[in-house]
VEXLODO-960049 format. One record per residue: residue in three letters; x, y, z of N, C-alpha, C in turn. Coordinates in pm, whole numbers, plus 50000, padded with zeros to 5 digits. Layout:
<fikes>
alaXYZXYZXYZ...
</fikes>
This chain:
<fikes>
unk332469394375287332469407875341333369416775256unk333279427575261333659437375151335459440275211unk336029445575149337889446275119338109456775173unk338199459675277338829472175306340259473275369unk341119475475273342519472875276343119479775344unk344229482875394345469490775405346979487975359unk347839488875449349119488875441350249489975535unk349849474975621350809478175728352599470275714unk352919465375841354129459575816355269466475881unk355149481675989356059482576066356439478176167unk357449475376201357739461976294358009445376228unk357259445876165357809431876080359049425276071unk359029415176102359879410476050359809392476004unk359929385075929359679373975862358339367475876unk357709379275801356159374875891356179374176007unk356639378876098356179382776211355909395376282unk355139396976360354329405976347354299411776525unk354929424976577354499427376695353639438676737unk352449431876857351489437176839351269443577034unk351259456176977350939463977124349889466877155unk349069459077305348069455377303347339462177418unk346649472377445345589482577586344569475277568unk344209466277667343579456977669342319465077757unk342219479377851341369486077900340889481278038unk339799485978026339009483178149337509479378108unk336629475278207335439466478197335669452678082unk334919451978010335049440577910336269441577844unk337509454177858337909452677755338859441877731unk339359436777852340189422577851339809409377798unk338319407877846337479401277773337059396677628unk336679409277550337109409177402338329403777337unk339469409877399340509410777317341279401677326unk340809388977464341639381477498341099371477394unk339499369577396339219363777228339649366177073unk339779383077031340459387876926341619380976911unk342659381077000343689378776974343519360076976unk343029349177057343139334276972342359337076839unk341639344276812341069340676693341529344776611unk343019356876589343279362176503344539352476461unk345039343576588346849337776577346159325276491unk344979321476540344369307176478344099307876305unk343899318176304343299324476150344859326976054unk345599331276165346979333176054347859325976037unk347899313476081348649301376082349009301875916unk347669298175866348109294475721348809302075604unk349259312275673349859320275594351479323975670unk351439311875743352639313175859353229326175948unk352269332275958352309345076045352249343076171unk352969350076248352999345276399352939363076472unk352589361076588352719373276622353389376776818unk353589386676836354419387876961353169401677040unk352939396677129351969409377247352819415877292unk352869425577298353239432777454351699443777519unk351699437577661350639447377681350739457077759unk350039461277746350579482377821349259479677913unk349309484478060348199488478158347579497478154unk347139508378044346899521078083345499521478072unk344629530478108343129529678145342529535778252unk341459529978267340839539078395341299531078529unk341379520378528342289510678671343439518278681unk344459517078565345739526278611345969540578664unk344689542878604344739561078656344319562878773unk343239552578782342999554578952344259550179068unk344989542879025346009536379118346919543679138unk347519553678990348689558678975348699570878928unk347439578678919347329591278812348019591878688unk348619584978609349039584578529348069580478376unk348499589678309347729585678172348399575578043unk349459582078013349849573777885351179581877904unk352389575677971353419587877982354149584377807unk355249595477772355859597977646356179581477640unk357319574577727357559563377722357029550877670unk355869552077684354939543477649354959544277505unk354759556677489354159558577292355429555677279unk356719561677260357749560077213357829539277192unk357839532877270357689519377289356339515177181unk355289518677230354259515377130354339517876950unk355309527376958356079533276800356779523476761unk357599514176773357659501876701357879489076699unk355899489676735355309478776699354849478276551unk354509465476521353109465576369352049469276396unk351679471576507350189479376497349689475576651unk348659478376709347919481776821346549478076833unk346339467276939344579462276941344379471477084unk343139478677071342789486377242341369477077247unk341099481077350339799467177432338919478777428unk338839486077530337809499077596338759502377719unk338269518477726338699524577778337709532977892unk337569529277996336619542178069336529530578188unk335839544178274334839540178424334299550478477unk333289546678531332159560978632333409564978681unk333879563778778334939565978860335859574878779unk336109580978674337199583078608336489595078500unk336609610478544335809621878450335949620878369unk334979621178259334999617578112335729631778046unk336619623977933337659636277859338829628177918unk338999623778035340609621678100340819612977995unk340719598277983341039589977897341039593077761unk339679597077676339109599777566340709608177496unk340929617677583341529630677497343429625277552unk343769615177681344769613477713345289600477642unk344009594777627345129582477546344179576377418unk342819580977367342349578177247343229588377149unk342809601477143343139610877129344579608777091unk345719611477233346719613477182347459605377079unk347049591477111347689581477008346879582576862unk346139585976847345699590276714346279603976639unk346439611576724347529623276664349019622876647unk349559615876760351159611076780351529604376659unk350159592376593350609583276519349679588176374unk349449598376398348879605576262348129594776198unk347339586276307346249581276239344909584476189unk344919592376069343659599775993342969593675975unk342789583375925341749574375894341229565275977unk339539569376028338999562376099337739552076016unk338159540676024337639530975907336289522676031unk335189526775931334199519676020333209510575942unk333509498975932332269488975823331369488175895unk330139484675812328769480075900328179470375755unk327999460375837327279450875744326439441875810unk325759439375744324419427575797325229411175852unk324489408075978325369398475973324189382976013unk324679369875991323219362176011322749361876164unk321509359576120320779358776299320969368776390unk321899380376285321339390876418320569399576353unk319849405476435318639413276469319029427976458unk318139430776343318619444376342317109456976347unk317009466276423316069474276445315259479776331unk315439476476236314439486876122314099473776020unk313489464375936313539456975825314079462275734unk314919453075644315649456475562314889451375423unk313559442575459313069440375303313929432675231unk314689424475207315559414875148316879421875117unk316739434075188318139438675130319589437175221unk320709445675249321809438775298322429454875352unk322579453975488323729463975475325039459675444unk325829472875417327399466275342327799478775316unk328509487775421328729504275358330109501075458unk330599516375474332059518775550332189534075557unk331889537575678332379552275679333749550875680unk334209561975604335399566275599335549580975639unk336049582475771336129592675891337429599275933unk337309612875872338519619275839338669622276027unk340109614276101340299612476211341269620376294unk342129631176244342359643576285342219657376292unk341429661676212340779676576231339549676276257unk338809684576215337609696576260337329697276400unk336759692776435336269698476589336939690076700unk337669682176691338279672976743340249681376783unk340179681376711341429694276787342159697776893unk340989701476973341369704677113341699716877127unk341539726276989341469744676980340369749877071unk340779753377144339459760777210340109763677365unk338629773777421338619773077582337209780977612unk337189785877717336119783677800336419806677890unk335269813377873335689827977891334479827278013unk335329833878108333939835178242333829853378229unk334509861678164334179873178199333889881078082unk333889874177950333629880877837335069882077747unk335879880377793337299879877685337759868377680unk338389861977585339439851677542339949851377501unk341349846277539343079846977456343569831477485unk343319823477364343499809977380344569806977226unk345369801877317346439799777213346479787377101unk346669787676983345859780776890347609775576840unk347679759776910349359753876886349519741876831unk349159735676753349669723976735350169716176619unk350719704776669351479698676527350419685076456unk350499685176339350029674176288350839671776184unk350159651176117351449648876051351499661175887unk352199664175874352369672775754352459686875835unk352249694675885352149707575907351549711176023unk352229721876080352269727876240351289741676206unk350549741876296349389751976334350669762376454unk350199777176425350069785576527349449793676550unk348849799476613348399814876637347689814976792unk346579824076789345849829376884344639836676879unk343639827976949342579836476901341839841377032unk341709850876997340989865477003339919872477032unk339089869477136337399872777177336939879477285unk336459888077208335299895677336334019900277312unk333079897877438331449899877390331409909177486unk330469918077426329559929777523327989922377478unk327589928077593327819927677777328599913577779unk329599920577895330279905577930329489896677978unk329949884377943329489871677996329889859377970unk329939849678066330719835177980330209830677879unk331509822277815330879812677721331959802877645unk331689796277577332759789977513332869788977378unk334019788877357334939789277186335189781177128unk335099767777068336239758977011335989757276849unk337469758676811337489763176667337869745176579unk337109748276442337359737976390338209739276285unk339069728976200340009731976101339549719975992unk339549726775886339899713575750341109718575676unk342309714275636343059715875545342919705875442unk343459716275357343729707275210344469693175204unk345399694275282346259684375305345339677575375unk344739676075491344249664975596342649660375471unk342059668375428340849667575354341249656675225unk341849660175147343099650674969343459637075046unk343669634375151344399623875193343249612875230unk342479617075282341289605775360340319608875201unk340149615775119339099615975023340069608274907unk341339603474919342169595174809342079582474911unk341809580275026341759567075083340599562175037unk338709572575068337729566775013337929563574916unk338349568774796338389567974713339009553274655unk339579549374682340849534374713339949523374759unk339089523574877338029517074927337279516174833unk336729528474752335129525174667335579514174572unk337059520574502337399509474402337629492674433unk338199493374548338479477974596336929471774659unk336389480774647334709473474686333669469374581unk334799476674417333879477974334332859483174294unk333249495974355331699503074362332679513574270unk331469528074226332339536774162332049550974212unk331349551374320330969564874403331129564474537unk331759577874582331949579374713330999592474723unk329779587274865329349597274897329839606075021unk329949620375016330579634275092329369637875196unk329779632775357328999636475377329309648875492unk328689662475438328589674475528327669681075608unk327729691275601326609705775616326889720575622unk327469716275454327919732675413326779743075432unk325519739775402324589751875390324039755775522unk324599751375652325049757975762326249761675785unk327499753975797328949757775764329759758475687unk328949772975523329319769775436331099769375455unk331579775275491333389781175497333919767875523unk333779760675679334539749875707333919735475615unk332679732575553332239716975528332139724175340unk332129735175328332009737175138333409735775102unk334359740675225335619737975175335909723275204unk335509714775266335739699975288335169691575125unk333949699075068333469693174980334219693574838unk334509709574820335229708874706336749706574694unk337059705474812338599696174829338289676974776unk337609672674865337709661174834336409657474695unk336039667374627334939662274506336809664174371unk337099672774417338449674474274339149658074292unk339389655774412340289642974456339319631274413unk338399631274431337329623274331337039621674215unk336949631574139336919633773988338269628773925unk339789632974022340399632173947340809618573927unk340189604274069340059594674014339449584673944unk338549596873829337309591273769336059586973865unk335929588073914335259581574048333609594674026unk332449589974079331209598174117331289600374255unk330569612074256330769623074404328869621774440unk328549618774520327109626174587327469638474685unk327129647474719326729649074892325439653274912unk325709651675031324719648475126324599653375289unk323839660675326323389668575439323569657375586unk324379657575656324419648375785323389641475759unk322479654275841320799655075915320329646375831unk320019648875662319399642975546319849630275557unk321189624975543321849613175577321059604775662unk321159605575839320579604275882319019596175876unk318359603875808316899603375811316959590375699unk317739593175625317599577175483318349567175547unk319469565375582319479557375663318829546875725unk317509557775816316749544975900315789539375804unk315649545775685314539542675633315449530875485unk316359537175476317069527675345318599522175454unk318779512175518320009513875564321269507275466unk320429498375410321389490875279321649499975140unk321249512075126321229518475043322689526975019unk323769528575079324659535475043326059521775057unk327289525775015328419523175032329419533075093unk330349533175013331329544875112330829557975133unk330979560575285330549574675346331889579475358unk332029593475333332959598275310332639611775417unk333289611175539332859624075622334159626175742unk333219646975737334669653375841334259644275954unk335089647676060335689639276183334259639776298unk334039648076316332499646676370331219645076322unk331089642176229329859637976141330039621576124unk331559619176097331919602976096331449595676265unk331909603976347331689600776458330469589976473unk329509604076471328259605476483327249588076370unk327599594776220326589584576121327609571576184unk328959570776205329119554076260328639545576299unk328279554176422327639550976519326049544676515unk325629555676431324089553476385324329538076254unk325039536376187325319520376162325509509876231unk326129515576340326459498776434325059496476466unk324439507076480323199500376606321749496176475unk322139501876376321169496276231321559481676186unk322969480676208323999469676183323159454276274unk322629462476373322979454276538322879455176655unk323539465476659324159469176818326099473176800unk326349476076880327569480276895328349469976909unk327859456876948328839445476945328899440576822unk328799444176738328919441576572330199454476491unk330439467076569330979473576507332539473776525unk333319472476478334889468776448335109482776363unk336059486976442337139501776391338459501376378unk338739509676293340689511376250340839526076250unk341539525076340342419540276312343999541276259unk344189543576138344739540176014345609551575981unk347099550575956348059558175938348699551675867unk350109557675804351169555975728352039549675825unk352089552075979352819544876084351779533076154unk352199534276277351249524776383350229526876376unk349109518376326348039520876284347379511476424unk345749514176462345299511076632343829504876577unk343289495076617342289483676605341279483076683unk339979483376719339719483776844337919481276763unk337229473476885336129473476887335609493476952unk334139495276881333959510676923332869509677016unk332759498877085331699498877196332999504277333unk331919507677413332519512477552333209501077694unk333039500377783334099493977887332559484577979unk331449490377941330349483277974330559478878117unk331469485378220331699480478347330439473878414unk329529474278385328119466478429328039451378440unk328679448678319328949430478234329869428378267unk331079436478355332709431278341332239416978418unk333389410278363333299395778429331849388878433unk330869392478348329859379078430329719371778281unk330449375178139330469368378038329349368777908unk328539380877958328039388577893328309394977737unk330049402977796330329405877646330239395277546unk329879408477467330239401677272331489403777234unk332239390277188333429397777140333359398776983unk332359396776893332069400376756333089409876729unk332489422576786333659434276729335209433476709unk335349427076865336459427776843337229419276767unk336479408176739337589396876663337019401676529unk336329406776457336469417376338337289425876348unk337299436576438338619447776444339809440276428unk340019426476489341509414676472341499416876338unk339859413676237340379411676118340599421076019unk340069435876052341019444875977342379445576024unk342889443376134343859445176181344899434476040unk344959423376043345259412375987345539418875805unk343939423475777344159431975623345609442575618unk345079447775754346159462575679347489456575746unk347949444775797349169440975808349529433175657unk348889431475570349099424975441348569408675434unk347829408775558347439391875582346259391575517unk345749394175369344279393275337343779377675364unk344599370475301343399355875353343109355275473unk344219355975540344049353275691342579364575744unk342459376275701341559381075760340479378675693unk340079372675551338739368375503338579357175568unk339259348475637339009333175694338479336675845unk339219345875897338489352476038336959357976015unk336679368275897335689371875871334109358775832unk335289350675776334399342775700333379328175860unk334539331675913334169323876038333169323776116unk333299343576131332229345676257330819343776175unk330869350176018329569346775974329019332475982unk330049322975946329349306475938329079303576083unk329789310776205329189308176311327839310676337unk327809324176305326539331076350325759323976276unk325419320476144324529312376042324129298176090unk324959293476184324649279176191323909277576362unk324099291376456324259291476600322749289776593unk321929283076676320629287476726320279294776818unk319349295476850318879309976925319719310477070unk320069302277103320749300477226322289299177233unk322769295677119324039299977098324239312377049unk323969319977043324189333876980324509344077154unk325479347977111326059363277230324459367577303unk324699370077416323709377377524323099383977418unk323809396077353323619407277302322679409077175unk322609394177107321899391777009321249381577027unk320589378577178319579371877233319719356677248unk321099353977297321409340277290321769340777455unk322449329077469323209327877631324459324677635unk325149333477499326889319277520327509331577538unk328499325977651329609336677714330399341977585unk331179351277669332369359377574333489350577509unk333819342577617334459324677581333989313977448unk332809314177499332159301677431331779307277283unk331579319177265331459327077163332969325277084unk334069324777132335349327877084335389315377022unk335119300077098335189288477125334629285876970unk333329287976931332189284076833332819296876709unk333909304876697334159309176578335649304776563unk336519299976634337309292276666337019278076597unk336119269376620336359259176534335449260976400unk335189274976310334839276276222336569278776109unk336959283876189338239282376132339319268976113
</fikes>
C-alpha cells in the first residue's frame, strides 16, 4: 500500500506513545476496540507500547448531560501523541451539534489542516464499477480548515445582515463584519468562504511530499474556478507556484469533471489535491468506488495532535449485533502508527488486513463485503496475520 507519511511524536516518550481515544456512539466502540489490539499487536516489534485514555463525549453523553466537548477536555486531549475517534452521531441528537461541537472544534483547536484520505483496491472486495485489471491507489489530500467550513455566516429573516466575521486559526486571526441587504426584503442565507495563502502553500507542500513519497511526480488541483473564479483561481495559482517550485507537474481539474472520470477511470489518478469541500465530497465518492465506507480510513493531520478515525458514520442500526466492519478503522490505526514514526509497524498492520482479506472465503469476509464474520472475528483473522 502506498506511504503516506507524517510526523508525529507529541507526547512521547521512550517509544511510548499516549493515545486519546472518543470511542463515539453506535459501532463506534466496536471498531476501535479492534483498531486498537491490532495496532498494540503490530507495534510490538518495534517495541512501542502505548497508553489509552478515553474521553465519553458523543451523542450518549449529550443526551445524558448536554454537554459537548468542554475546554477541559481539549486542554487534556493536547498532550497526548495523537487521537483515534470511532463515530460520532444519533437520530436522537440534531445534526451540526456534534459535527461542528466536537469534529469541527478539535480540528481547528489542533490546527489539523490536513485531511488525508487513501482509497485503494483491496482483495475480495467488491467494488461497484469494473476496474478492467486495473487498481485503485490515489489519496485525497483535503485542505481541512478553510473555505466553506468556517462557520462565517448566518441566516437574515427580514432582508438585512450584520454577522460578525471572528476567528482564529493556526497562523493568523480573521476579523470583520459583513454587511447585507436585499430589496424587496426577504430571508435568506449568507455563508462566506476563505482561502489564504498561508492555509492554501501548506496542504499544496504536504501533497506535494505525498506525490514524492508515492513516487509519483504530479499532483492533481482539484477546483471550480470557472464558477468561483476569485475563491478556487486563487486556490489554484497558490498551490500550482508551491508545485512548480517543487519541480513537481500540476493538472486541474473541474470537481464535476473529476467526478464523472472517476466512475468511469477510478484507478486513473493519484494525489487529489482539493479545497475543504470538494475533498469532502470526491473522498467520499472513493470509499464507495474503493468498496464501501468500511474500507475508508482518515487523518486529520497537524503540526500538534493529529486525530485518526474511520469516515463512516455511528450506523446505530448494527450497534451491537456485530455487523460492523472494522477495516477502516484498523487502517486509520495504521496511519495513525505512520505519522507517529512507526512505519514498519504500520506496513505490517496494512500488510495484514490485505493477506486476510486474500486468503478469507466468501464467508469469512465482513457482513459488508458479503461474508458473515463479526466485528470480532474480523479483528481475530487480521490479528493472526500479524
Amino acid at each position: 500500500m502506498s506511504d503516506m507519511t507524517g510526523n508525529g511524536g507529541h507526547g512521547k516518550k521512550n517509544n511510548r506513545f499516549s493515545i486519546a481515544v472518543l470511542a463515539g456512539d453506535g459501532i463506534g466502540p466496536e471498531v476501535i476496540a479492534v483498531a486498537r489490539r491490532v495496532v498494540e499487536a503490530a507495534s510490538g516489534s518495534e517495541g512501542a507500547s502505548f497508553e489509552w485514555t478515553e474521553y465519553p463525549f458523543g451523542a450518549a453523553h449529550y443526551l445524558r448531560t448536554k454537554e459537548v466537548l468542554p475546554d477541559s477536555a481539549i486542554a487534556e486531549i493536547g498532550g497526548h501523541s495523537a487521537m483515534m475517534l470511532g463515530a460520532m452521531g444519533a437520530p436522537s441528537v440534531k445534526p451540526g451539534i456534534l459535527e461542528r461541537g466536537i469534529l469541527l472544534t478539535l480540528r481547528f483547536v489542533f490546527d489539523q489542516y490536513i485531511n488525508l484520505r487513501p482509497a485503494m483496491s483491496l482483495p475480495n472486495v467488491p467494488t461497484p464499477v469494473p476496474l478492467n485489471g486495473g487498481k485503485i491507489d490515489s489519496v485525497v489530500i483535503r485542505e481541512n480548515t478553510e473555505d466553506l467550513y468556517m462557520g462565517l455566516g448566518d441566516i437574515s429573516s427580514d432582508g438585512t445582515l450584520n454577522a460578525p466575521m471572528n476567528l482564529s486559526r493556526g497562523g493568523y486571526k480573521l476579523k470583520g463584519n459583513l454587511s447585507l441587504s436585499i430589496t424587496p426584503g426577504m430571508s435568506y442565507a449568507a455563508q462566506v468562504a476563505l482561502n489564504t495563502s498561508h492555509g492554501v502553500s501548506r496542504i499544496a507542500r504536504y501533497a506535494c511530499e505525498t506525490a514524492i513519497k508515492r513516487g509519483e511526480n504530479k499532483v492533481t488541483i482539484v477546483t471550480k474556478s470557472n464558477a468561483a473564479p476569485a475563491l478556487y483561481g486563487f486556490f489554484e495559482d497558490i498551490a500550482k507556484g508551491v508545485i512548480e517550485e517543487r519541480q513537481l507537474k500540476w493538472e486541474v481539474v473541474n470537481v464535476d469533471a473529476l467526478c464523472y472520470h472517476l466512475v468511469r477511470r477510478p484507478d486513473a489518478y493519484g494525489v487529489l489535491l482539493c479545497p475543504n469541500l470538494f475533498g469532502d465530497i470526491v473522498s467520499d465518492l472513493q470509499a464507495g468506488l474503493a468498496g464501501g465506507m468500511g474500507t475508508a480510513a482518515g487523518g486529520n493531520i497537524g503540526d500538534g495532535v493529529s486525530m485518526f478515525e474511520p469516515v463512516h458514520g455511528s450506523a446505530p442500526d448494527i450497534a451491537g449485533t456485530g455487523k460492523a466492519n472494522p477495516v477502516a478503522a484498523i487502517l486509520s490505526g495504521a496511519l495513525m502508527l505512520r505519522h507517529l514514526g512507526l512505519d514498519s509497524s504500520a506496513a505490517r498492520v496494512e500488510k495484514a488486513v490485505s493477506s486476510y482479506l486474500m486468503s478469507a472465503s466468501g464467508s469469512d469476509l465482513p457482513f459488508e463485503f458479503g461474508g458473515s464474520r463479526t466485528c470480532a472475528q474480523v479483528g481475530d483473522g487480521v490479528l493472526k496475520k500479524i
